[in-house]
PLY file of the C-alpha trace (Angstrom):
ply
format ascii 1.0
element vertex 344
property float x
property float y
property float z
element edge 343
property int vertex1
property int vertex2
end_header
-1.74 187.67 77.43
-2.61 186.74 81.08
-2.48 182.87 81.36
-5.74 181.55 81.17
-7.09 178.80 83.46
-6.90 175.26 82.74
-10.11 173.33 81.50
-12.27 171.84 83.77
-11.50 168.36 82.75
-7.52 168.43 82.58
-5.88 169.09 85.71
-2.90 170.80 85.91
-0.31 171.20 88.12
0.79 174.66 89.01
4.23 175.26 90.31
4.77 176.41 94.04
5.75 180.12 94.32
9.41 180.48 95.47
10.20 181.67 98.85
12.50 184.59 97.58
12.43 187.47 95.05
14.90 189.40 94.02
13.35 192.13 91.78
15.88 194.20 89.97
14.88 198.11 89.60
16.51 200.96 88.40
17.47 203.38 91.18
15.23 206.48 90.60
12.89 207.20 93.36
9.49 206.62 90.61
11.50 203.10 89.48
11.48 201.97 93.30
8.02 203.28 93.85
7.18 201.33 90.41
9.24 198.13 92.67
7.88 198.73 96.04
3.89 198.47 93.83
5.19 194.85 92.78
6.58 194.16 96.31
2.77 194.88 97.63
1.53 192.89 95.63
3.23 189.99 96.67
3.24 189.91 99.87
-0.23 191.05 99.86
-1.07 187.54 97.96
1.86 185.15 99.24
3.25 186.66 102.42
5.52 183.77 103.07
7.53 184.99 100.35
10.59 187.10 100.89
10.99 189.99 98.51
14.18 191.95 98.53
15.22 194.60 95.53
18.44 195.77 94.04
18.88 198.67 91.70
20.69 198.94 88.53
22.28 201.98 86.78
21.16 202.36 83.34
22.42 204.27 80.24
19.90 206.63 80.70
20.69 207.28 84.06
24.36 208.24 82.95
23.37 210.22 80.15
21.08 212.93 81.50
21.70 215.58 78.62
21.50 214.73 75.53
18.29 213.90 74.05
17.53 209.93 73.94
17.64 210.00 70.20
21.67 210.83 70.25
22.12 208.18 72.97
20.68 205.66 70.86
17.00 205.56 71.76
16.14 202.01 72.70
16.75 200.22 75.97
18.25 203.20 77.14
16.23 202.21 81.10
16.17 198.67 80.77
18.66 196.76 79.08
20.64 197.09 82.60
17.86 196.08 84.73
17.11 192.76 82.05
20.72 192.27 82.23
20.30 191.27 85.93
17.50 188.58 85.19
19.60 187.32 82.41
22.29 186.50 84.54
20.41 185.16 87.00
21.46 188.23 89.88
17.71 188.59 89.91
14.44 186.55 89.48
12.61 189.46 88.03
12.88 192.97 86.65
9.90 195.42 86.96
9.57 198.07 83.97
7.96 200.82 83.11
6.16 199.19 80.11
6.58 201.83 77.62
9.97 201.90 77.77
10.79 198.46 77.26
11.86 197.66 73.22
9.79 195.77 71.16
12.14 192.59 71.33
12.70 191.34 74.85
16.59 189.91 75.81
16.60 186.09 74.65
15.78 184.12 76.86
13.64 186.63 78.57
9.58 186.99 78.45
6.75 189.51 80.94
5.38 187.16 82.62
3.11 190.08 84.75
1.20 193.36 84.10
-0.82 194.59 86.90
-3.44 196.93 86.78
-2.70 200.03 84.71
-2.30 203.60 85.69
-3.55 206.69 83.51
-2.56 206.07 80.53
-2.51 210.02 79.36
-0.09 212.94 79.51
-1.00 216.03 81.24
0.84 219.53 80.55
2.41 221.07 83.59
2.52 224.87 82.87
0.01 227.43 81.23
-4.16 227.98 82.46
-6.98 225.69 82.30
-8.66 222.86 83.52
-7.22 220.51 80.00
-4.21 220.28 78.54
-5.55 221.25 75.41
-6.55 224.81 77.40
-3.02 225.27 78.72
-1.43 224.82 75.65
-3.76 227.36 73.94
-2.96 229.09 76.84
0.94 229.74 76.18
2.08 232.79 74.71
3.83 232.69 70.50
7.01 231.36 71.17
6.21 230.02 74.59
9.48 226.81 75.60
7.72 223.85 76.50
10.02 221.16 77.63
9.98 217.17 76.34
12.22 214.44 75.98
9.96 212.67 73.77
9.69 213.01 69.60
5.90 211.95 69.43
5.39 214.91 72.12
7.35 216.77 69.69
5.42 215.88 66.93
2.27 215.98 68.68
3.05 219.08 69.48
4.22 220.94 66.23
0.23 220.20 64.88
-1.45 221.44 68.23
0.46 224.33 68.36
3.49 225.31 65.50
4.05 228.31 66.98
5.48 226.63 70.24
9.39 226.00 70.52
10.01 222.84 72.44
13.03 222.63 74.22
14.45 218.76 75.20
13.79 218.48 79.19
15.30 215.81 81.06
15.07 214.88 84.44
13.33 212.87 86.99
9.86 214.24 87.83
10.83 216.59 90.47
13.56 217.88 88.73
10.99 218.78 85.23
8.55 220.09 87.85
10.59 222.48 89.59
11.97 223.41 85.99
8.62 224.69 85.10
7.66 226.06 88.53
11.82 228.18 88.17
10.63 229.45 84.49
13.36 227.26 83.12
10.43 226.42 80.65
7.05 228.24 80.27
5.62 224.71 80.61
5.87 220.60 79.95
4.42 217.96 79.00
4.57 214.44 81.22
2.81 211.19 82.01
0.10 211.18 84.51
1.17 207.52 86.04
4.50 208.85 86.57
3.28 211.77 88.29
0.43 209.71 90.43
2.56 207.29 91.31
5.77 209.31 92.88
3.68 212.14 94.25
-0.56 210.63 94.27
0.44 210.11 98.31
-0.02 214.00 99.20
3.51 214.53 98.47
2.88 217.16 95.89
3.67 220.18 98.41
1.39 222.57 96.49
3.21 222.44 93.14
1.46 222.22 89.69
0.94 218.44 88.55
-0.76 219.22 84.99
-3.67 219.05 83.52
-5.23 215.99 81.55
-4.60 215.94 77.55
-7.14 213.71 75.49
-5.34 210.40 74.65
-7.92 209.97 71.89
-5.76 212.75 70.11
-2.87 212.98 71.77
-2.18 209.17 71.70
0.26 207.96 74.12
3.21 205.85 73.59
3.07 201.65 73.91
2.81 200.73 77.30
2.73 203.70 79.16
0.80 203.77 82.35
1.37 200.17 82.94
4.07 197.98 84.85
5.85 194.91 83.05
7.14 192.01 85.35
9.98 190.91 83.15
11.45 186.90 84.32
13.38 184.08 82.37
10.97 182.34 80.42
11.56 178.85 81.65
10.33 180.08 85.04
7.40 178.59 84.91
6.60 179.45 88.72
7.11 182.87 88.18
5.38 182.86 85.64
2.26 181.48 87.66
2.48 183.88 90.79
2.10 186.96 88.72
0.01 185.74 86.28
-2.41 185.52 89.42
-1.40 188.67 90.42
-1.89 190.20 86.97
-4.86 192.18 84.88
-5.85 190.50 82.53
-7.10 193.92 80.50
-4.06 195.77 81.28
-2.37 192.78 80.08
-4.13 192.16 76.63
-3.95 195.82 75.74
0.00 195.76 76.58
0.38 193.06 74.14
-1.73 194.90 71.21
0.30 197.72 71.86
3.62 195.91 71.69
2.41 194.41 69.00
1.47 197.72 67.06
5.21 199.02 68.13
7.09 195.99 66.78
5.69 195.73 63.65
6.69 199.49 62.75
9.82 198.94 64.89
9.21 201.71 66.98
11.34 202.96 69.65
11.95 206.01 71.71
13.68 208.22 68.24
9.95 207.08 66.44
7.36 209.25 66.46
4.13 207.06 67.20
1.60 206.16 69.79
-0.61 203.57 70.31
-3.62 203.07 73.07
-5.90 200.13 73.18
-8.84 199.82 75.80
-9.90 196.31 76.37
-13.37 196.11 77.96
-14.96 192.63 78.47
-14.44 190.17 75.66
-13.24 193.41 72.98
-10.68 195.46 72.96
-9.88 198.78 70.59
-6.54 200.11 69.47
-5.68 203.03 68.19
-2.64 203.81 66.41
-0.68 207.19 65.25
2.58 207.93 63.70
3.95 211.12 62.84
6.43 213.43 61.70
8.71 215.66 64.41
7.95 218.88 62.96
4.38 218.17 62.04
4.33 217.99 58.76
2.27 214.42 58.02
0.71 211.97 60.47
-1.28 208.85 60.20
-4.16 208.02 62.62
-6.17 204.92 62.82
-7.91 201.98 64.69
-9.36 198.65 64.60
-11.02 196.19 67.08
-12.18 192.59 67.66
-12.09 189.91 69.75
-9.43 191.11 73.02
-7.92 187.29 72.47
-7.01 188.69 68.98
-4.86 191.61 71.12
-1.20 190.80 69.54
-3.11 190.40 65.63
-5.10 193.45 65.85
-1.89 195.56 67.15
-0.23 194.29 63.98
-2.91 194.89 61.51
-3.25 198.47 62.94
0.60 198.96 61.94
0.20 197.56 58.49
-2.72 199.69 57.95
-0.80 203.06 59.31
2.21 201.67 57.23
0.14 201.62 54.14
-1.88 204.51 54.39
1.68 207.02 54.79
3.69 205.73 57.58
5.84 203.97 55.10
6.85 207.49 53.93
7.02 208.95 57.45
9.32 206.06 58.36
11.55 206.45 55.27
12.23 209.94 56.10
12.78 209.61 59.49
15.56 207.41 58.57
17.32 210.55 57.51
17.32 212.04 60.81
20.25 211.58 62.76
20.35 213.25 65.91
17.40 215.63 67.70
17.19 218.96 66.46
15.48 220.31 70.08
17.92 222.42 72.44
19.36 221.07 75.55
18.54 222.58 78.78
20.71 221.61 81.68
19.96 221.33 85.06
19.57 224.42 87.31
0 1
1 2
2 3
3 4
4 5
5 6
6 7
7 8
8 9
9 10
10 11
11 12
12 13
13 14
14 15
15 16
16 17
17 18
18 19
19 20
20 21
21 22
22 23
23 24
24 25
25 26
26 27
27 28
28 29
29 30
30 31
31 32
32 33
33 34
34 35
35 36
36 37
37 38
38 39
39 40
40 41
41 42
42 43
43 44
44 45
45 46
46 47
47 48
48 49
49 50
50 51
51 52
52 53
53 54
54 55
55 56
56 57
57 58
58 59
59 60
60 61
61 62
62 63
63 64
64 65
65 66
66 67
67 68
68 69
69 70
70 71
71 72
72 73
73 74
74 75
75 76
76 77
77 78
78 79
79 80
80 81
81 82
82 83
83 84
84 85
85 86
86 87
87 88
88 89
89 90
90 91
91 92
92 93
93 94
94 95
95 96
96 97
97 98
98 99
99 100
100 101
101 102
102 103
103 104
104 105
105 106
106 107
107 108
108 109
109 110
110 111
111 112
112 113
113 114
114 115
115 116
116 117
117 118
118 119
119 120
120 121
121 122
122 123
123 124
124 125
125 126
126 127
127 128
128 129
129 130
130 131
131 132
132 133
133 134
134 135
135 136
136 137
137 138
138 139
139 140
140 141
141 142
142 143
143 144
144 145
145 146
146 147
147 148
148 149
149 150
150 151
151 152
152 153
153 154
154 155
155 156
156 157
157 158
158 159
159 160
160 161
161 162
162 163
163 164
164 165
165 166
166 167
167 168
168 169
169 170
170 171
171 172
172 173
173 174
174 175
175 176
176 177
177 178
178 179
179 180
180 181
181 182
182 183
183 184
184 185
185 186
186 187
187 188
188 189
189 190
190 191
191 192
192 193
193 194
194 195
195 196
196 197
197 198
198 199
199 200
200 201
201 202
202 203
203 204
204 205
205 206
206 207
207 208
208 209
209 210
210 211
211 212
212 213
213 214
214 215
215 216
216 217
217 218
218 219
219 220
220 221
221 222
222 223
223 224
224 225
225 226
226 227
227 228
228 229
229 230
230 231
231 232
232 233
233 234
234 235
235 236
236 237
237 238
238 239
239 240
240 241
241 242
242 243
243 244
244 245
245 246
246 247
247 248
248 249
249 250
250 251
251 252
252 253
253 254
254 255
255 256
256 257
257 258
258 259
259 260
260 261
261 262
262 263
263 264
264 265
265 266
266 267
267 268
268 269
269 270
270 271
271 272
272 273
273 274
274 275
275 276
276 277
277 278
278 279
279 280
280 281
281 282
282 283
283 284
284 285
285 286
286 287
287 288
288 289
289 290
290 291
291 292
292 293
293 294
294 295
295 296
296 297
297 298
298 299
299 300
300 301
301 302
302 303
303 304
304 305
305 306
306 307
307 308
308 309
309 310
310 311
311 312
312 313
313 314
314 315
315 316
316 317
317 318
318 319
319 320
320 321
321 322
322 323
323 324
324 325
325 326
326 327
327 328
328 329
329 330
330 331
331 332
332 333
333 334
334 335
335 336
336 337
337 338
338 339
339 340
340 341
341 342
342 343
């Protein structure tokens, strides 16, 4: 959670910003869009400060074919980049939030989340104003590419008859995949799509349309930014805590929460979304199958100071009511079943 403000009758000291940053990034043109956000925002609020970037090559980066699952599906874009604050070649790292695992490096703790981007995935490909159209839209048969297994899953019980195909790729690249009839369509997230092309730069091309993330749940974290710092760094810890959402930041934590407790990463089918408005906040939580075959779906909500709780009780009650049995059988999976499609 955001750091909340001292009482009114103990006074507190807080610690004086540093004069430099070094934010570490990975090097794809989104991740220093994602960087050069954070760098705004600081010199916006403190522009004394210095702010400089480096970028870090990932395992995901090297890997750009097989599917994540056969790579080893967590960390894959940001053990790397938390390397760099762990040994001290940087004073932060700044995330995309859903793909950070549930267990931060020791030593390491988000001490930022600024406000949060669409949270929902749109489908690229097909007719209709929803994503729910376009995918009625495709023919029997129809390829629709995704790197992710809860798209897959989400997938195979919207539409069974649809063969995904595993599409990796920066966004341009799964764009102009689509657009080339590579695939007769995809499905991506809408923040990474705002935030590398929102400035006009989508040159005509097709940038989706909007599925319901009441149904089709997104991941933990995605849509918002974690600012990732040694923990004892208390002044870091200060500046973008000022800098941060505090509703962006509670519902980052439930769904964190939610993700840990089922110790989900990128090879687990599940999603989780919580909306914090005012003093409440509700999560909802789904975990599936790959090929459709069982899901769980719930929610829960209270008090948004309860955030990290409620993401846990949501687990346990997803755990309980089948995602015990999802989980056990997903154990059995080894690598991705989905077809690799290389690039053009």
């Amino acid at each position: 959670m955001a750091p909340e403000p001292a009482g009114a009758m103990i006074a507190t000291a807080v610690p004086a910003a540093p004069d430099r940053i070094v934010i570490a990034s990975r090097g794809s043109r989104l991740a220093r869009r994602q960087a050069a956000i954070v760098v705004d925002l600081v010199t916006a609020a403190r522009p004394g400060i210095n702010v400089d970037v480096v970028t870090v090559t990932t395992a995901g980066d090297l890997d750009k074919s097989r599917p994540f699952a056969a790579i080893g599906g967590k960390g894959l874009f940001t053990t790397e980049v938390e390397r760099a604050v762990v040994e001290e070649r940087a004073d932060i790292a700044v995330h995309s939030a859903k793909d950070l695992t549930a267990e931060l490096a020791e030593g390491c703790a988000i001490v930022g989340v600024p406000a949060r981007a669409p949270v929902h995935d749109v489908v690229v490909g097909g007719s209709g104003a929803t994503g729910a159209e376009r995918l009625e839209s495709l023919d029997r048969g129809a390829r629709l590419g995704t790197s992710s297994m809860r798209r897959r899953a989400l997938l195979a019980v919207a539409r069974p008859d649809i063969s995904p195909v595993e599409l990796r790729g920066n966004i341009d690249t799964r764009l102009r995949k689509v657009a080339d009839g590579d695939v007769d369509a995809a499905v991506l997230a809408a923040a990474g799509i705002g935030r590398l092309l929102g400035d006009g730069d989508a040159g005509g091309r097709d940038t989706g349309a909007p599925l319901d993330p009441r149904w089709w749940v997104p991941p933990p974290g995605q849509g918002a930014l974690a600012i990732e710092a040694l923990s004892g760094r208390a002044d870091l810890a200060a500046l973008f805590g000022s800098l941060s959402d505090a509703g962006a930041w509670a519902e980052l934590v439930a769904e964190r929460a939610f993700a840990a407790e089922l110790e989900g990463g990128c090879s687990v089918p599940l999603g989780c979304l919580a909306r914090a408005a005012g003093a409440d906040v509700v999560v909802s939580g789904w975990l599936g199958f790959p090929d459709g075959s069982s899901e769980v779906r719930d929610r829960i909500s209270g008090p948004v100071n309860d955030a990290a709780a409620l993401g846990r009780e949501l687990a346990v009650a997803v755990y309980d009511a089948g995602g015990r049995e999802i989980l056990e059988e997903l154990k059995t999976l080894t690598e991705s079943e989905v077809p690799v499609i290389t690039a053009p």
